[in-house]
KEVEXTOR-903982 format. One line per 4 residues: number of its first residue (from 1); their letters; for each residue x, y, z of C-alpha. Coordinates in steps of 0.5 Angstrom, whole numbers, plus 500, padded with zeros to 3 digits. Last residue first. Example, Ala and Ser with C-alpha at 12.3 -4.5 7.8 and 13.67 -1.06 7.14 Angstrom:
// residues 2
2) sa) 527:498:514  525:491:516
This chain:
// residues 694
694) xxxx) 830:557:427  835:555:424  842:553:428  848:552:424
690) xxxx) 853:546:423  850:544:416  854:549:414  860:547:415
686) xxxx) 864:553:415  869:556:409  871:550:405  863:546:406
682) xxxx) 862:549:399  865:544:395  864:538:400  857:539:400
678) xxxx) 856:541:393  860:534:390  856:530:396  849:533:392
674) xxxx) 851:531:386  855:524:387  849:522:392  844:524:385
670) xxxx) 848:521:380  848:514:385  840:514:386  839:514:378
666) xxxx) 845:508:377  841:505:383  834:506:380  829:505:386
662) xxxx) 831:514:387  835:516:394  835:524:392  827:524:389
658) xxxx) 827:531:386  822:536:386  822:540:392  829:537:393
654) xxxx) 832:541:387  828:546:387  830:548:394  837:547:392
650) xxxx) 836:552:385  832:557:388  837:558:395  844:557:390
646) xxxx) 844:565:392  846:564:399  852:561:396  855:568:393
642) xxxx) 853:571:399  858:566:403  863:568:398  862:575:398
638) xxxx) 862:576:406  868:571:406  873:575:401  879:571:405
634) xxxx) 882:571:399  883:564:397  876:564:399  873:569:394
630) xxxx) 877:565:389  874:558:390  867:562:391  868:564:384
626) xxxx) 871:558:382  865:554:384  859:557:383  859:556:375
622) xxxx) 860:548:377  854:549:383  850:552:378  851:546:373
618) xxxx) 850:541:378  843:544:380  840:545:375  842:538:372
614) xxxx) 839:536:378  832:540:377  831:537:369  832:530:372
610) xxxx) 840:527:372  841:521:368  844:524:361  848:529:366
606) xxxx) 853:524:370  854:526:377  860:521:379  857:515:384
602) xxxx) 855:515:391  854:506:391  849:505:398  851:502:403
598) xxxx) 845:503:408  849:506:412  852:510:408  845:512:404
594) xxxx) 843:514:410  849:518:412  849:522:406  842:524:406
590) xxxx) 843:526:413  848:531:411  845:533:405  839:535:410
586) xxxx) 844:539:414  847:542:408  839:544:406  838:547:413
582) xxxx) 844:552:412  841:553:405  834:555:407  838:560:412
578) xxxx) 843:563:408  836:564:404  832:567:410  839:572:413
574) xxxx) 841:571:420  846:567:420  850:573:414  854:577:419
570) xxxx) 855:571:423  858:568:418  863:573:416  865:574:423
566) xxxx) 866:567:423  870:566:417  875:571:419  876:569:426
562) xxxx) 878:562:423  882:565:419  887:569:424  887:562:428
558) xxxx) 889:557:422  888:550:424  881:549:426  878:549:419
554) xxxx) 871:547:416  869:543:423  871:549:426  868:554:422
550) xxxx) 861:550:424  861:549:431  864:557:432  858:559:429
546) xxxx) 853:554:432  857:556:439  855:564:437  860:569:436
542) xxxx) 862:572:443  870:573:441  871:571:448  867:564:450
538) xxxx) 866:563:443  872:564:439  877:564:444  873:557:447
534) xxxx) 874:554:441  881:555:440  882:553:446  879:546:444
530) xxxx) 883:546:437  889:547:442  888:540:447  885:537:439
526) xxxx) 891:538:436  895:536:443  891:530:444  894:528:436
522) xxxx) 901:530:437  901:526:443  899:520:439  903:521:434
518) xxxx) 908:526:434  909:533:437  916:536:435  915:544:438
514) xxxx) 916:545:431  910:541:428  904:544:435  907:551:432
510) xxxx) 905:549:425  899:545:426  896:551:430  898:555:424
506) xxxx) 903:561:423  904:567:418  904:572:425  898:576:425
502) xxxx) 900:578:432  893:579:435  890:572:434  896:569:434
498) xxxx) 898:571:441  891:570:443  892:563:441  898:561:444
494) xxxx) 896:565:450  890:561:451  894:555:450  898:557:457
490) xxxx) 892:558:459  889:552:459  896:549:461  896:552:467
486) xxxx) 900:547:470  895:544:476  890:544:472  885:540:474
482) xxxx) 877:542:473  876:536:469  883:533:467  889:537:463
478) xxxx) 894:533:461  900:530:465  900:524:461  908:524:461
474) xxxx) 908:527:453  902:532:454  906:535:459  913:535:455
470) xxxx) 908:538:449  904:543:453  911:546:456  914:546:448
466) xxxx) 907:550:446  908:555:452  916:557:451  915:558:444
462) xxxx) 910:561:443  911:566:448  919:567:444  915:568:438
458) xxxx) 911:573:441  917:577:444  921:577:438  916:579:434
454) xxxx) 915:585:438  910:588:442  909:582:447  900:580:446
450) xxxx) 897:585:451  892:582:456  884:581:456  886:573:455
446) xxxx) 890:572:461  897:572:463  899:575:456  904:575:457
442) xxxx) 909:571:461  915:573:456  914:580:456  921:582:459
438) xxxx) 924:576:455  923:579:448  924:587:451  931:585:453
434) xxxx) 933:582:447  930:587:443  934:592:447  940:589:447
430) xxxx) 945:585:452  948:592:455  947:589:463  942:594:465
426) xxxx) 937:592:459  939:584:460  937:585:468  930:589:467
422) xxxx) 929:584:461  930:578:467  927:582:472  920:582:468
418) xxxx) 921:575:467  920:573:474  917:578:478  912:574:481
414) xxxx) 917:570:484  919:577:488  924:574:494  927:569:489
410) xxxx) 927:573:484  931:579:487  936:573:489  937:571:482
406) xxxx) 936:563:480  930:565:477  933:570:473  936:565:468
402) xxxx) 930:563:465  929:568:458  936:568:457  937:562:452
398) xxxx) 930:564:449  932:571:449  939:570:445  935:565:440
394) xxxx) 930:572:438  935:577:438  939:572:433  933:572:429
390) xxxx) 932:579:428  925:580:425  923:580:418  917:576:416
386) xxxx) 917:574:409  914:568:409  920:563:410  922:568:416
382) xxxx) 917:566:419  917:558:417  925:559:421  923:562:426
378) xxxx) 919:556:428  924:552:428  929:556:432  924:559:438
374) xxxx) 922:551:438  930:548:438  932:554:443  925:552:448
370) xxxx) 928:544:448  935:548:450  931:552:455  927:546:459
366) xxxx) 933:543:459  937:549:463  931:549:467  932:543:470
362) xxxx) 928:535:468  922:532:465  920:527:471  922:532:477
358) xxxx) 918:538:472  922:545:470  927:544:476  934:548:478
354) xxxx) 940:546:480  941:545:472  939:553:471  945:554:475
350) xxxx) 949:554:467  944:560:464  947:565:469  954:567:467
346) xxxx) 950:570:460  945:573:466  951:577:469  953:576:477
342) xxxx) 955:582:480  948:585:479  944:580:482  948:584:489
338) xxxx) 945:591:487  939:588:485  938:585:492  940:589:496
334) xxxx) 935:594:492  929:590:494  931:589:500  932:596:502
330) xxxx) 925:597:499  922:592:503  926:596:509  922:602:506
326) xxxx) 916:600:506  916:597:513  918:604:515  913:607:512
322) xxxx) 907:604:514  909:605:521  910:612:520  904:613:517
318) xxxx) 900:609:521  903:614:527  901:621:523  893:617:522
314) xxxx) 894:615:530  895:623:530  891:626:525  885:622:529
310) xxxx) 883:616:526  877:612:522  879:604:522  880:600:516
306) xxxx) 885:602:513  888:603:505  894:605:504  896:611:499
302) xxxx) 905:611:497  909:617:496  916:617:492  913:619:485
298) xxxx) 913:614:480  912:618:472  907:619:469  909:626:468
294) xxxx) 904:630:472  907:626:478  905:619:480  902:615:486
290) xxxx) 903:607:487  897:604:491  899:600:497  897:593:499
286) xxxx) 903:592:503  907:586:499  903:586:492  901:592:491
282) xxxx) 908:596:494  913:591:493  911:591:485  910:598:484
278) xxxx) 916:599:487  920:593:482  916:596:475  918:602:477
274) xxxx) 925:600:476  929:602:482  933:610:483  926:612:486
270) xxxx) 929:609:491  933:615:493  926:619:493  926:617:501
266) xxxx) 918:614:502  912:618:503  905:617:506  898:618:504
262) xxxx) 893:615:508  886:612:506  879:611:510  875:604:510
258) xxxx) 870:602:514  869:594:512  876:593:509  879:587:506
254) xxxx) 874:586:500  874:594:498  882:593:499  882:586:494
250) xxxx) 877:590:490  882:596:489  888:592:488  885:589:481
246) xxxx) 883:596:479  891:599:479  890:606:477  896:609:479
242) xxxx) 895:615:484  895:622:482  900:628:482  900:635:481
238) xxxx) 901:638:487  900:633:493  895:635:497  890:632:491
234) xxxx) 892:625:492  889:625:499  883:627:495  884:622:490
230) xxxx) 884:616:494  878:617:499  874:618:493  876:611:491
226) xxxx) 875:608:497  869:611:498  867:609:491  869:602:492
222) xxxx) 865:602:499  859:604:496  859:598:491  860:593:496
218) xxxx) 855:595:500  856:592:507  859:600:509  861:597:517
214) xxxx) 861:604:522  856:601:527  851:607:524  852:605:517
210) xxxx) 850:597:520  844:601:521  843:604:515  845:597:511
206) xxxx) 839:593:514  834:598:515  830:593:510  830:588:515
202) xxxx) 827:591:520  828:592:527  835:590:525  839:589:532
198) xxxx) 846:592:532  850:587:537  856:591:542  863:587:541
194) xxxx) 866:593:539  862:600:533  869:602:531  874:596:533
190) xxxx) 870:590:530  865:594:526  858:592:528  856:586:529
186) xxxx) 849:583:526  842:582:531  835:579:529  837:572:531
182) xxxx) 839:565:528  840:560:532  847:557:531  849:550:531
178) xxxx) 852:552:524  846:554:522  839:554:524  833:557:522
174) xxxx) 828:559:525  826:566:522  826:572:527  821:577:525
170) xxxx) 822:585:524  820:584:516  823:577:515  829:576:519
166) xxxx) 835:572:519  841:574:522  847:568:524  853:570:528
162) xxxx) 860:566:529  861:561:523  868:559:522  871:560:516
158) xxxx) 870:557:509  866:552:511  865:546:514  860:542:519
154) xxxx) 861:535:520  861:536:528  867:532:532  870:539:534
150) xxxx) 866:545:531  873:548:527  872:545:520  875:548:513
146) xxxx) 874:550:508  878:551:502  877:555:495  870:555:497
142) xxxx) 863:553:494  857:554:498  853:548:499  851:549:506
138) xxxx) 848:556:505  844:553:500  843:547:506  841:551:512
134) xxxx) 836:555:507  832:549:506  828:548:512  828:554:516
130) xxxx) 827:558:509  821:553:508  818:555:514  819:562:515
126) xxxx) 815:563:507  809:559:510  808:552:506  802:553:502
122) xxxx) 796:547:502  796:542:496  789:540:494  789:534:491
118) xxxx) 784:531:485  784:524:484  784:520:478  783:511:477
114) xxxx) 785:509:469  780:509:463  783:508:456  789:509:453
110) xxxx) 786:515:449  785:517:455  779:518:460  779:519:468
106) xxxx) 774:516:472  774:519:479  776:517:486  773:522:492
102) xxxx) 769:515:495  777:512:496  778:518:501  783:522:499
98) xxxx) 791:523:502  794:521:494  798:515:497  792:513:501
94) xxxx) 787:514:495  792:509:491  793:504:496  785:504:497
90) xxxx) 784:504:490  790:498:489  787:494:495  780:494:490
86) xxxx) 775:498:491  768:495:489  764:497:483  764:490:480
82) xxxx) 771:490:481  775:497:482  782:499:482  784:494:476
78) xxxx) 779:496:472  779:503:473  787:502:471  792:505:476
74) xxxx) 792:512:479  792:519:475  794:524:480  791:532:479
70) xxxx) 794:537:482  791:543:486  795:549:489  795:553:494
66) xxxx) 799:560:494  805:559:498  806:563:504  808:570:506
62) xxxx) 810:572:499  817:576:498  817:582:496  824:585:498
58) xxxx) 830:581:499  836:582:503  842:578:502  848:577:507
54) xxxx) 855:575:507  859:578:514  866:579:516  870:580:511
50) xxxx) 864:585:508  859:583:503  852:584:500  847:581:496
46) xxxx) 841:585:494  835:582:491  829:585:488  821:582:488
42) xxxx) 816:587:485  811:582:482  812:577:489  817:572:491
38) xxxx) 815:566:494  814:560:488  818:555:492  823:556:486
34) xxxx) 823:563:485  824:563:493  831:558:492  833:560:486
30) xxxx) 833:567:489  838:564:495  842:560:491  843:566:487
26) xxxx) 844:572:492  849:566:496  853:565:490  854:573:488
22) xxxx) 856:573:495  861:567:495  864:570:488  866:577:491
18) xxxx) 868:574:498  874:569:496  879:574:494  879:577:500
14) xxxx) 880:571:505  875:571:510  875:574:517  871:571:522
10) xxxx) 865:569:520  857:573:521  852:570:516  846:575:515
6) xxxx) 840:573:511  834:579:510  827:577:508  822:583:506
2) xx) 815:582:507  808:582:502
């Protein structure tokens, strides 16, 4: 057994590109040495990454292949041989199996007797195989953007190729990247360790040996470095802590490969700015995590991530140096809220002209009044249900949600849009659930995110993504493949989630109806949401594809309901009556297409025609059926679907004894009208003949 470890060494790459390629290469690289049967009982995989390196250390891995024998079968005996000499079809066989024509054997099968050969297939050395097919699974790494840089050479990549280490135990393999030849070597830390190279003496010593040339390649471990960096600065300060922030953790933990961390301070006058504005200017714009005081609010101190050790004083000259570009970043920022201000966003609505929504549908201040006309229509189905909310509200959000995109500070910050337009209708005296409607506009962002708090808000939401997804839909610019290009996959997520979370009274038909979707457009749009709303029961509820398939093709149209009902059907899947009757759906269901096809009469069920067994069964299917009916209207799925699971004796007697397509016509169209009349009066809450039985 050996141990094998691959290293390619880059330029810098993009932070938000590492995670996925290191998981891929790890991947690519295990499928490949459990493909080629070269991994060992106790085989272990690790990956890992910095800007600089991907690489992938594995343990356990086979010297060679094992050989092996694998037996062919040629042609006919008859043919392969006349009168008990080799024909030309023996000698091309034997040649094509690399035996001797003497080595050919008889083969007998229920087709008869054809030519057979055993061959004997030597292993492959493991530093073989590596050489020759690993170039290709490094090769086909999927990256955002790649890019040449090798002039006249075919080669792309993420960033250009500058080192390549492969090694088995302390042994260079030969393989070649990149016109690169790999070596034992790595590159330590740019500026810490220098240009010097760090040979691996064995592939396992990895990790420890770069730890010496300042470069931590273990992910995890710089995570944790980093987070205990951050709070032991955050403890000088008395009772403060930084601000979680998860997603910029792993962009510094993927910016970085020696990380340490400074605190630094900013003049507590800007505190006077929305935290929201801060916060934003720090993460985004300078990569530093926010500090708070005991009392959660903002603190004017800062936390930046290096990526370099230094002495207290290069450590005094980065935080001087991180201060002052914070500080003229917050200059800007309070420029900019103090200019926006002399302008109302009442005064604002009317720019939106100059500024385009999409060339072929038009502005922003066309894309607001068709959102009025929305937010209106469906207000008007919630308050018919009773809902109580402040319409007025709702309407003065919808006509001020897009007026912050003409405003400097938006203009600056653009992923501020919306939260600056609540912070500006606040400021300026327009109401609080005005203010609170548009703030929380874009959200939720993905489908882990909070729905808006209000009603207002989520009605505003709705709003504003079904009429983005109708008007795109209606100028063919719909969702292709792996093409998105205006978000409106997530935009119907956020349709979804919002009335999954919210319990609004609202259907997806019914918010598809006031965005005026009709025709062919309102048919994909249907169908656009119904796909949503199979990917949120599946793919983030968790329940089974089967179950999903089946509640769906009962009801696509009620969210709320839908997640009831599956929930309620998984809790039952699993049972053997459910089962038995899950299966016996799917037979009614091909009984039905059968006679279909063969244009069968289905005629009403009529007692005097009906065996002792089927009218069993009508008569329990008649008494069930209101109680069933009833739990429905309920929404009492649990009992409901117990109820039905009770039919298991009489639906198994039914097709234990009785012939369904029956000679007798009048008989056979009983029959189909019984079990057609089951099929669709028990079919309301999932169809059943949908799920997956063992």
């Amino acid at each position: 057994m050996a141990d094998f470890l691959l290293e390619i060494g880059l330029e810098e790459v993009p932070a938000r590109m590492i995670a996925g390629a290191e998981a891929e290469l790890g991947k690519r690289v295990n499928d490949l040495l459990t493909r080629e049967r070269l991994l060992g009982p106790a085989a272990k995989v690790t990956s890992y990454s910095t800007p600089r390196r991907l690489a992938v250390l594995v343990e356990d891995v086979l010297a060679s292949q094992a050989d092996t024998e694998e037996k062919l079968t040629g042609p006919p005996w008859k043919v392969a041989f006349k009168d008990g000499a080799p024909t030309a079809a023996a000698e091309a066989f034997a040649k094509k199996a690399g035996v001797a024509v003497a080595a050919l054997e008889k083969v007998e099968s229920i087709k008869g007797e054809y030519v057979g050969a055993t061959v004997k297939r030597l292993g492959r050395a493991a530093a073989e195989l590596l050489a020759a097919e690993l170039p290709k699974e490094v090769a086909g790494i999927y990256w955002a953007k790649n890019m040449y840089w090798r002039a006249g050479k075919p080669e792309r990549f993420v960033r250009p190729v500058r080192w390549v280490m492969a090694v088995m135990d302390s042994s260079v393999v030969p393989l070649e990247l990149a016109g690169i030849a790999a070596g034992n070597a790595s590159r330590g830390h740019r500026v810490q360790h220098g240009e010097a190279p760090v040979v691996i003496d064995h592939a396992t010593h990895y990790a420890e040996a770069l730890q010496k040339a300042y470069v931590v390649a273990d992910v995890a471990k710089r995570r944790h470095s980093i987070r205990k960096a951050l709070d032991a600065e955050t403890r000088t300060v008395v009772g403060a802590r930084w601000r979680e922030d998860a997603a910029l953790i792993e962009t510094v933990v993927h910016l970085t490969e020696w990380p340490t961390v400074v605190l630094g301070d900013f003049e507590p006058v800007y505190l006077s700015l929305p935290e929201e504005v801060l916060v934003t200017v720090m993460r985004d714009h300078q990569k530093y995590f926010a500090v708070e005081g005991a009392d959660g609010k903002l603190a004017p101190h800062f936390l930046a991530v290096l990526n370099t050790q230094v002495d207290e004083e290069g450590r005094a000259i980065i935080r001087h140096g991180n201060a002052r570009v914070l500080r003229a970043r917050f200059k800007d920022a309070q420029f900019f809220w103090d200019f926006d201000q002399k302008t109302p966003l009442t005064e604002r609505v009317e720019s939106l002209k100059n500024v385009t929504f999409q060339k072929e549908l038009g502005s922003y201040y066309w894309k607001t009044q068709a959102n009025l006309a929305v937010a209106h229509g469906l207000a008007v189905t919630v308050k018919g249900a009773g809902i109580v909310f402040d319409e007025s509200a709702l309407l003065k959000a919808v006509e001020l949600a897009k007026a912050d995109l003409t405003t400097e500070l938006v203009k600056e910050f653009t992923e501020l849009q919306g939260v600056i337009g609540g912070l500006y209708a606040r400021e300026q005296g327009l109401g609080e659930r005005v203010a609170a409607a548009i703030y929380a506009q874009y959200t939720p962002a993905s489908t882990e995110d909070e729905i808006p708090p209000s009603i207002e808000g989520q009605l505003l939401g709705l709003a504003d993504r079904i009429q983005t997804i109708t008007a795109m839909f209606g100028i063919g610019s719909a969702p292709t493949g792996s093409k998105d290009p205006f978000a409106l996959r997530r935009a119907a997520n956020a349709i979804v989630k919002i009335l999954a979370d919210s319990g609004l009274p609202l259907t997806l038909s019914e918010v598809m109806q006031a965005s005026g979707a009709d025709g062919e457009n309102r048919e994909q749009v249907a169908a656009f949401l119904r796909e949503r709303l199979h990917f949120y029961l599946k793919d983030v509820l968790g329940y089974a594809y089967d179950v999903v398939n089946a509640v769906l093709a009962a009801d696509a149209n009620d969210v709320c309901d839908a997640m009831a009902r599956a929930e309620a059907l998984t809790a039952v899947r699993g049972s053997e009556d459910f089962a038995a009757i899950s299966a016996a759906f799917r037979r009614i269901k091909n009984i039905l297409r059968q006679a279909e096809e063969k244009g069968f009469t289905i005629a009403p069920a009529r007692s005097e025609t009906l065996s002792i067994e089927a009218r069993q069964l009508a008569d329990a299917a008649a008494a069930l059926a209101p109680e069933v009916a009833f739990r429905r209207q309920e929404r009492a799925y649990g009992e409901a679907l117990a109820m039905i699971a009770a039919l298991r004796p009489v639906v198994d007697a039914f097709f234990d004894k009785v012939m369904v397509l029956d000679p007798d016509p009048a008989v056979r169209g009983a029959h189909l009208g019984l079990i057609a009349s089951v099929l669709s009066g028990f079919s309301g809450i999932a169809d059943f003949s949908e799920i997956v039985t063992g």
